[in-house]
C-alpha positions as CSV (number, residue, x, y, z in Angstrom):
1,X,3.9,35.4,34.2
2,X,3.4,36.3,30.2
3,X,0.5,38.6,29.2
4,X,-1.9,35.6,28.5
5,X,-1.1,34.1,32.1
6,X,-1.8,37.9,33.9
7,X,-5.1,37.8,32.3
8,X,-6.5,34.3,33.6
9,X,-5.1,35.2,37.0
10,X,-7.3,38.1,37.0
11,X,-10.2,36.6,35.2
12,X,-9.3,34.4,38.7
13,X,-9.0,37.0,40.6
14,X,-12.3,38.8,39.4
15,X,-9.8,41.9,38.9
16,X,-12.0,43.7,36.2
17,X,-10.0,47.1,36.7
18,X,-7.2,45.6,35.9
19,X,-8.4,43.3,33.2
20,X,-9.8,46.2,31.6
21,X,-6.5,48.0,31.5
22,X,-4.6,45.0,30.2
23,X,-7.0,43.6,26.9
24,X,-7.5,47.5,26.4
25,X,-4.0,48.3,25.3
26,X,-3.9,45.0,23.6
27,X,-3.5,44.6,19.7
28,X,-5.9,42.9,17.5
29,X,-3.9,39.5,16.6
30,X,-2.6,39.0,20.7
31,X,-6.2,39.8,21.5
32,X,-7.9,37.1,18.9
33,X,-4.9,34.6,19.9
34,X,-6.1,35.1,23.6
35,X,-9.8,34.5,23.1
36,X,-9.1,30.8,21.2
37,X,-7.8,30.0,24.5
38,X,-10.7,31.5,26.6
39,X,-13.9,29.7,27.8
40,X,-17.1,30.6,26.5
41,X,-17.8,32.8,29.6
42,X,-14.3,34.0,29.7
43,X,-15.1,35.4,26.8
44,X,-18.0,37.4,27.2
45,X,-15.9,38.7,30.4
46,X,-13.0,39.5,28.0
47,X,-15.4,41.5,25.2
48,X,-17.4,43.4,27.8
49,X,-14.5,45.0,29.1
50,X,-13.1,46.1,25.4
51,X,-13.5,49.3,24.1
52,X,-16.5,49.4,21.6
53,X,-14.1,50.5,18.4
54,X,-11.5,47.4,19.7
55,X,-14.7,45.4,20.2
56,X,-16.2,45.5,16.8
57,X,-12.3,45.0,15.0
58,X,-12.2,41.9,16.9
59,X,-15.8,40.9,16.5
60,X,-15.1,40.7,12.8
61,X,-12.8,38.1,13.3
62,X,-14.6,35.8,15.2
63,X,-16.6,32.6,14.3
64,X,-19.9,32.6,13.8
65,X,-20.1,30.5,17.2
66,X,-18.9,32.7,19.0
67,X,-20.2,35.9,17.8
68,X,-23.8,34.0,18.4
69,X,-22.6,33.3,22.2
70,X,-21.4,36.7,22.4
71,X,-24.6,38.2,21.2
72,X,-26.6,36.1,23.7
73,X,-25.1,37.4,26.4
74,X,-25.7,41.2,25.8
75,X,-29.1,42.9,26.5
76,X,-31.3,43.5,23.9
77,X,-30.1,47.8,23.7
78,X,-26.8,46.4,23.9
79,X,-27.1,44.1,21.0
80,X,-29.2,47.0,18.9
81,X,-26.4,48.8,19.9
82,X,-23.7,46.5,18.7
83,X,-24.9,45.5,15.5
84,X,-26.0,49.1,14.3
85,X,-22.4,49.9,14.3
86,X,-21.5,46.2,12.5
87,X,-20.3,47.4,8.7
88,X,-23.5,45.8,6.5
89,X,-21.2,43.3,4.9
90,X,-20.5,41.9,8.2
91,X,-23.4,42.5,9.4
92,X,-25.1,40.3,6.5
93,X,-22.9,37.0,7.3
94,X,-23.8,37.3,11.2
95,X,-27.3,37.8,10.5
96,X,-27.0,34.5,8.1
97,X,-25.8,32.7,10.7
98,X,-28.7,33.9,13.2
99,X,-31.7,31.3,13.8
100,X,-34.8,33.6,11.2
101,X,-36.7,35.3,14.3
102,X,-33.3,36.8,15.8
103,X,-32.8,37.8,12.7
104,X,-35.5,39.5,12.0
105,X,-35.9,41.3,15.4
106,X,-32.4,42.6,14.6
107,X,-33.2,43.9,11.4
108,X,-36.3,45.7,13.0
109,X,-34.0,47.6,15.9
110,X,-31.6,48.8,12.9
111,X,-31.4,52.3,12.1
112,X,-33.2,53.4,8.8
113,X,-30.2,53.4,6.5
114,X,-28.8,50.6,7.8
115,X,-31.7,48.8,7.6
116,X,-31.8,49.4,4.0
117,X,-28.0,49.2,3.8
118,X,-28.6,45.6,5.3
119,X,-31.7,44.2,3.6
120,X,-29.8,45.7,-0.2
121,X,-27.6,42.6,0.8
122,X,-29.9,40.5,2.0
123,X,-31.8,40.8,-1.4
124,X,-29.1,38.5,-3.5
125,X,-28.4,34.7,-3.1
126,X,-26.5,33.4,-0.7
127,X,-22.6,33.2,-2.0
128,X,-22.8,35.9,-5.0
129,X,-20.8,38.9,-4.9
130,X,-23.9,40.5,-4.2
131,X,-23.9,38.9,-0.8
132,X,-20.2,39.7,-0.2
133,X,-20.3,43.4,-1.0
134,X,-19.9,46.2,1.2
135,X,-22.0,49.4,0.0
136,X,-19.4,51.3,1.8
137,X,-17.6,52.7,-0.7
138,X,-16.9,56.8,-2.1
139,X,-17.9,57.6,-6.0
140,X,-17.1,61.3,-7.5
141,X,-18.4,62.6,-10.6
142,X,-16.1,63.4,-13.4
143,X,-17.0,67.1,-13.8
144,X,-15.6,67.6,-10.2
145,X,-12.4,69.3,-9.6
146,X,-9.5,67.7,-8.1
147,X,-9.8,69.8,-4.8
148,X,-14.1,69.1,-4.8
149,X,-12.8,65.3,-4.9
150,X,-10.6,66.2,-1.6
151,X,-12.8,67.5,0.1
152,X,-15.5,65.0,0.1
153,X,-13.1,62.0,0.9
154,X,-11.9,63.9,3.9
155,X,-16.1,64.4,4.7
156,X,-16.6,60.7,4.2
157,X,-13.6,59.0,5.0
158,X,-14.6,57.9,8.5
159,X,-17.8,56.3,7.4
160,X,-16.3,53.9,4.3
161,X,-14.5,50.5,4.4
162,X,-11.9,51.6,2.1
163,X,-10.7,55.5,0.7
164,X,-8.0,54.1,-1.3
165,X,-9.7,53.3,-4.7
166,X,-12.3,55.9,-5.9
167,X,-15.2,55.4,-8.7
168,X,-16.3,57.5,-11.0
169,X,-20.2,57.9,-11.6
170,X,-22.5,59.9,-13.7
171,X,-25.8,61.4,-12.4
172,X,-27.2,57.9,-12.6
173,X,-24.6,55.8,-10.8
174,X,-23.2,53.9,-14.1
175,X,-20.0,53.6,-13.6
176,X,-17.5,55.5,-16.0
177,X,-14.0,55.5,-14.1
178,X,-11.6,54.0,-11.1
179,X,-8.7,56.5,-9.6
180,X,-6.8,55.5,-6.7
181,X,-6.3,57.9,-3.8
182,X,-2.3,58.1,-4.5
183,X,-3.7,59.6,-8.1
184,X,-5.9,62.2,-6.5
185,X,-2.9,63.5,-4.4
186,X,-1.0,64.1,-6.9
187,X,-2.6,66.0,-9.5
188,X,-3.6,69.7,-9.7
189,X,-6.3,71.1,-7.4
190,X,-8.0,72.6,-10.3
191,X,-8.0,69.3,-12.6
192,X,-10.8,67.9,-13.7
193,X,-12.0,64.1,-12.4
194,X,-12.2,63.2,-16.2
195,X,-8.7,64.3,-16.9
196,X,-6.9,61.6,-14.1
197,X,-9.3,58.7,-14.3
198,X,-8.8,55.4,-15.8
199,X,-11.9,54.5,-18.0
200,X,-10.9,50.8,-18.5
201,X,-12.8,49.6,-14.9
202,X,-13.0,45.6,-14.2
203,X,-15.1,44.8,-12.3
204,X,-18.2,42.3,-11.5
205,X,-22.0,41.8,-11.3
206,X,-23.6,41.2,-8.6
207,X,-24.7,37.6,-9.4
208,X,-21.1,36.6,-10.3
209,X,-20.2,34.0,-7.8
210,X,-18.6,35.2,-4.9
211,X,-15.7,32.5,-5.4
212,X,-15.3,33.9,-9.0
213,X,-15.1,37.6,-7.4
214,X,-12.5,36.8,-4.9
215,X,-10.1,34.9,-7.8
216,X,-10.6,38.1,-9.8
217,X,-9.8,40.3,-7.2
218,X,-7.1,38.1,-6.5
219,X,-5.8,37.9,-9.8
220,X,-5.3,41.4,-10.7
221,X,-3.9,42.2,-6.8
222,X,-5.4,45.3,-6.6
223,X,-7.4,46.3,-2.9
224,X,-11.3,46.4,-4.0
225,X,-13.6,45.0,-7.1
226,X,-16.2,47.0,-7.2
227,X,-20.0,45.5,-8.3
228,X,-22.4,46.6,-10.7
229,X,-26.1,45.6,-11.2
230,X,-28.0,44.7,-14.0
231,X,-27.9,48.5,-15.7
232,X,-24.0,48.7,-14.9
233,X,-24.9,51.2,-12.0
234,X,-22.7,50.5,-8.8
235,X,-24.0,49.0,-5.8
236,X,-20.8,48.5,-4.1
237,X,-17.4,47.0,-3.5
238,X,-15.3,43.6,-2.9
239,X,-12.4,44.5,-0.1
240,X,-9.3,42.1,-0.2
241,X,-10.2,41.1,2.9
242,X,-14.0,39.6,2.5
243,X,-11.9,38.1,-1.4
244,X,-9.6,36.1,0.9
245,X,-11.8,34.6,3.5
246,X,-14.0,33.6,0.5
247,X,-10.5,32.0,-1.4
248,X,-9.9,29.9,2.3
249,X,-13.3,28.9,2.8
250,X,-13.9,27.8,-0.9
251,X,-10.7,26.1,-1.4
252,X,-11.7,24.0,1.7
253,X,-14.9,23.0,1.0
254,X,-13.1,22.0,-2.5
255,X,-10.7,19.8,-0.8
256,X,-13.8,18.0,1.4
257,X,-15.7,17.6,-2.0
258,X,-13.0,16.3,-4.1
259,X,-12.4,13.5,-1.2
260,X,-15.8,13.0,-1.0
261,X,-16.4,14.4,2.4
262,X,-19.2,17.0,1.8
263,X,-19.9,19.2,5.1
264,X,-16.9,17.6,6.9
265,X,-15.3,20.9,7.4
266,X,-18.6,22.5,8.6
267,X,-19.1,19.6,11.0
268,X,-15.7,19.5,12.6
269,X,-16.0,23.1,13.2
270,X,-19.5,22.9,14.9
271,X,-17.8,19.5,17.1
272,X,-15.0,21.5,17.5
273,X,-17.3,24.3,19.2
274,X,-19.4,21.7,21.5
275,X,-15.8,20.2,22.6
276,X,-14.1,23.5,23.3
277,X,-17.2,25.4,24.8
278,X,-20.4,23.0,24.9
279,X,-21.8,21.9,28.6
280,X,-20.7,18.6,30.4
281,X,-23.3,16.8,29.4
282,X,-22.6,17.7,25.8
283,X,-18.8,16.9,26.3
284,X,-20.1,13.3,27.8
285,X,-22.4,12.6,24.9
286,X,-19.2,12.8,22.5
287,X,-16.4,11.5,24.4
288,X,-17.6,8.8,27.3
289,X,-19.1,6.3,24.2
290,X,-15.4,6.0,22.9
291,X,-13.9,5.7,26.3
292,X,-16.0,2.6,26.7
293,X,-14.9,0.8,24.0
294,X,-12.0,1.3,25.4
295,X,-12.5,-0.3,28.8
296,X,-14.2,-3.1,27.0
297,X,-11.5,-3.2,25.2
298,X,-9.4,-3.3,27.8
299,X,-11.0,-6.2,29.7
300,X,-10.8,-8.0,26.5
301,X,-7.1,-7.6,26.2
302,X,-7.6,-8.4,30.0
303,X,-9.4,-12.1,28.7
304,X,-6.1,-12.9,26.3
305,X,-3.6,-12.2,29.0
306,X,-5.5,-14.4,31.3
307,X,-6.0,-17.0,29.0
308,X,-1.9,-17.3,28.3
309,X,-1.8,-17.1,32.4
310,X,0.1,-20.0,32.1
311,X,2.7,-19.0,29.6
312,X,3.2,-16.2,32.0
313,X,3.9,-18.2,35.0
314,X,6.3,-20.3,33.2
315,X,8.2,-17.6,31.6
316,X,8.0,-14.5,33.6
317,X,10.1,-12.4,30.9
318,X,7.3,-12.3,28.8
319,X,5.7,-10.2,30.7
320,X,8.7,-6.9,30.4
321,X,7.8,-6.4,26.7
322,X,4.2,-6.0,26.9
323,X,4.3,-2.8,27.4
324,X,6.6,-2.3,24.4
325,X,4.7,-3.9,22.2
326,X,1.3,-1.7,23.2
327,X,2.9,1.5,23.4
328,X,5.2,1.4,19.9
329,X,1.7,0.3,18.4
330,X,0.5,3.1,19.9
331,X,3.0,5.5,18.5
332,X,2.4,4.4,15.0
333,X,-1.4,4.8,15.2
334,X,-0.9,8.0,16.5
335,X,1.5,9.2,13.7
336,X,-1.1,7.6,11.2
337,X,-3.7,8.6,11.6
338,X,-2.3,12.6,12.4
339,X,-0.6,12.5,8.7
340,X,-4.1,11.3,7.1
341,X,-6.5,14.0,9.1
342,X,-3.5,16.5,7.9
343,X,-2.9,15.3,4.7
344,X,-7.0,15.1,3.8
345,X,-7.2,18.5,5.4
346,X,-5.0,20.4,3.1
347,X,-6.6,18.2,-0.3
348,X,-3.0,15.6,-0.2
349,X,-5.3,13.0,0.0
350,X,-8.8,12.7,-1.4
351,X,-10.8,9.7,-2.4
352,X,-9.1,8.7,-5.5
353,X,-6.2,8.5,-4.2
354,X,-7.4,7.3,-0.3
355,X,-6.0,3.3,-1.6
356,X,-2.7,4.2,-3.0
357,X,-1.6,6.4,0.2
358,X,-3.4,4.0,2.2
359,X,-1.1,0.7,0.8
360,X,2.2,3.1,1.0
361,X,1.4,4.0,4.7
362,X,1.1,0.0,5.2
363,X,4.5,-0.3,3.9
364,X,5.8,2.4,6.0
365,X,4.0,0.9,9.1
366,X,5.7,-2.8,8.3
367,X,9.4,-0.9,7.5
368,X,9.1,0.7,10.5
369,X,8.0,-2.3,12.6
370,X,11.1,-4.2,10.6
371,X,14.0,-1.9,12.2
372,X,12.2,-1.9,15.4
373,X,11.3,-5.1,15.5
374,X,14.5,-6.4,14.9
375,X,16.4,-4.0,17.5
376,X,14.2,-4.7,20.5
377,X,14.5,-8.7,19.4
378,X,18.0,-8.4,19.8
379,X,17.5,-6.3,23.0
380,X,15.4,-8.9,24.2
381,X,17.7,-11.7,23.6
382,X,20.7,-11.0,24.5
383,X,18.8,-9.0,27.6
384,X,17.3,-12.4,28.8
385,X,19.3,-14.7,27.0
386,X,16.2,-16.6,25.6
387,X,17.2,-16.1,21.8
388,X,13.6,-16.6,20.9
389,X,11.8,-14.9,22.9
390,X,13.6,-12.3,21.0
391,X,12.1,-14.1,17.7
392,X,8.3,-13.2,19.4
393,X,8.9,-9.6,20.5
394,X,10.1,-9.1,16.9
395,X,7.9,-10.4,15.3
396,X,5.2,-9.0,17.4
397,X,6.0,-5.5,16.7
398,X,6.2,-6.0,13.3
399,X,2.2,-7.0,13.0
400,X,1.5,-4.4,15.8
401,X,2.6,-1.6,14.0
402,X,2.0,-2.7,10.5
403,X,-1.6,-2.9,11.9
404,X,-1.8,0.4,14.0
405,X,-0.3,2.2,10.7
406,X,-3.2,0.6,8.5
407,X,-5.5,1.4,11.3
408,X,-4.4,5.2,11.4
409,X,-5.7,5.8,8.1
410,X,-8.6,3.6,8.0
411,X,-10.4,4.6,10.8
412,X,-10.4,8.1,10.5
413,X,-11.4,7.4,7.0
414,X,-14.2,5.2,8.1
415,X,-15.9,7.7,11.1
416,X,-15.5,10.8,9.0
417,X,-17.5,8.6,5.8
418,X,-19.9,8.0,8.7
419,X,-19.9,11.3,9.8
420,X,-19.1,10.2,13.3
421,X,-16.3,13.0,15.4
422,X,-13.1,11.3,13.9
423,X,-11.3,13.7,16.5
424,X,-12.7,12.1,19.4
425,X,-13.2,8.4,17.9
426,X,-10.3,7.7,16.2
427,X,-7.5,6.4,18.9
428,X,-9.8,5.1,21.1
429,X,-11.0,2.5,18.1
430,X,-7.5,2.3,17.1
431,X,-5.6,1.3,20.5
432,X,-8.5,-0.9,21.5
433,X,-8.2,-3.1,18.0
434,X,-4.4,-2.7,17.9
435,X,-4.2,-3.9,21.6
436,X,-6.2,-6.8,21.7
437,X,-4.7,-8.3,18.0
438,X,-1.3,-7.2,19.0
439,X,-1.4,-9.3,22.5
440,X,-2.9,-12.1,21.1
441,X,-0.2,-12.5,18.2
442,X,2.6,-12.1,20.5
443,X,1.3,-14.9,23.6
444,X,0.7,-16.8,20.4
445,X,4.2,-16.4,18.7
446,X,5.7,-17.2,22.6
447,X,3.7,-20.6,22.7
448,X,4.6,-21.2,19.6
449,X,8.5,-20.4,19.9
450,X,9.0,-21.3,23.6
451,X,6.7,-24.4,23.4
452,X,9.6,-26.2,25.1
453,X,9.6,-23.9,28.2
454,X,5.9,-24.0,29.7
């Protein structure tokens, strides 16, 4: 068994000592690859039994759905506990995410300085680099001495999100100078601060927008931007980390807006969530309404074979390539409508542009059901020696999949433009139309070819 296997056969096995022992020695990227694959109450198992340093790392890293679920299931100390050792920047986003009276009771069971540390966040709007900042970060003064300077990074290295860039303050907290680390191990013990920093600082306000922040960051590919407020006094820092989360999120939400699909990333997420983790009843609500259209669908493609019962009888071949004919359909609905969610996804395809792809993926649809359509008519005639019956499969699977290629971007299209789950609608609608049309232009392409037989 692989390391992912060994820890559902515990989880089976209610083995907790060695569960524990396994997801303790595990790294941070197995152990966040694990829990996508874990219940909801897997994972709570899985986190309970981590170390509380391990714990938080991963904790980070999770979505807000989860960290909520998480949360629920600890005891009120526990989830004091927790959150007091959150860094305030994540802290902050959690605490967004929290429904206002968990929020608040959190904030009230913080320690003193974090409180503060946390409600100093709190106090900007939403999606500045005020919000984004982490006040966890070491300033020196520039009348210290290089060894001074040592000395109180080793004191406060343990406590800050990042030792590797330094800032320079006066008695007021303005800003005067950046070093890095690298530059304060290298110069002379006795040198002053003044003497080794850089005095030409960038950095940002704490109103700039956090997607403006993150660019900047970006741009000049250095580890942390730090933040001033209005009287240029520093009030904290932008890691790399918090810059690039910000850069995904933002440049998805661009790619929804530019196609026109405001909150579709948001809502496929939270859909996502009730599908993966939600109850039965909140899996039925989703899925069993597009399962039905299917069965009705399926009696309805029932009511056209019946009503060519007679074509049947009289030539029994034409019943082999039904099955062809629904599942190549099938296949080119499925490929579709998969290239439109991905190309939509990563901003390919947006609503300008939605007709022109849409018309080229008709094209491929009827070039595809050309080659196959004229293979399996061949097949078919030389197989049963009834030249055109060969015609009618042919031409069969030319509309089916021309249809079911149209169909795979339209529908999606159509139910995320609705805002109905395109993930659990879209092939159910899809087969069900493709079926029915595709059955009914090949019984009438028989009848109308093999008129002679029936």
């Amino acid at each position: 068994m692989n390391q992912q296997e060994t820890i559902l056969h515990y989880l089976n096995k209610k083995d907790s000592e060695k569960l524990k022992k396994l997801v303790s020695g595990m790294e941070e990227l197995p152990l966040l690859q694990l829990f996508s694959n874990l219940s909801a109450d897997e994972k709570v198992i899985v986190f309970r039994l981590l170390p509380k340093d391990k714990a938080l790392i991963l904790f980070e890293d999770l979505t807000p759905a989860t960290q909520q679920h998480l949360l629920r299931s600890f005891t009120d100390e526990r989830a004091t506990e927790f959150v007091n050792e959150m860094a305030p920047d994540v802290r902050v986003r959690l605490l967004d995410e929290l429904p206002a009276t968990v929020t608040q009771k959190l904030l009230q069971s913080l320690a003193p300085d974090e409180r503060a540390a946390t409600n100093l966040l709190l106090g900007y709007e939403a999606e500045t680099a005020g919000r984004l900042m982490t006040p966890e970060f070491i300033t020196l003064k520039k009348d210290m001495t290089v060894n001074q300077a040592l000395e109180k990074v080793r004191m406060q290295a343990k406590e800050k999100e990042t030792i590797y860039t330094l800032y320079v303050t006066d008695q007021t907290k303005t800003l005067e100078g950046v070093l890095s680390l690298k530059d304060l191990l290298m110069a002379q013990g006795e040198q002053l601060i003044s003497e080794i920093m850089s005095r030409k600082v960038i950095y940002v306000t704490t109103d700039t927008d956090q997607e403006e922040a993150a660019r900047l960051l970006n741009e000049l590919d250095i580890i942390a931007l730090p933040v001033v407020d209005k009287e240029s006094r520093i009030v904290g820092i932008i890691t790399v980390d918090d810059a690039i989360d910000v850069i995904e999120q933002e440049t998805t939400e661009d790619m929804f807006n530019a196609a026109g699909l405001v909150d579709v990333a948001s809502n496929e997420a939270d859909r996502s969530n009730v599908l993966i983790n939600g109850s039965l009843w909140q899996i039925w609500k989703v899925r069993l309404p597009f399962l039905v259209i299917t069965l009705v669908a399926g009696l309805l493609a029932g009511v056209v074979i019946d009503e060519f019962e007679q074509t049947l009888e009289s030539v029994a071949a034409v019943a082999i390539f039904i099955p062809l004919i629904m599942d190549m359909g099938g296949n080119v609905g499925t490929q579709s409508s998969t290239v439109f969610v991905r190309g939509m996804s990563l901003g390919h395809i947006d609503l300008s542009t939605f007709t022109r792809h849409f018309f080229k993926e008709v094209w491929i649809g009827l070039s595809l059901g050309l080659i196959v359509g004229i293979i399996s008519g061949t097949a078919a005639s030389l197989w049963q020696g009834i030249p055109m019956l060969g015609v009618a499969v042919g031409v069969s699977l030319v509309f089916a999949m021309t249809l079911a290629a149209a169909l795979g971007f339209l529908v999606p299209f159509v139910l995320i433009k609705l805002n109905i789950d395109q993930a659990a609608g879209s092939a159910p609608i899809i087969t069900s139309i493709k079926d029915i049309a595709g059955l009914f232009i090949y019984f009438v392409s028989v009848n109308a070819l093999l008129g002679h037989l029936l």
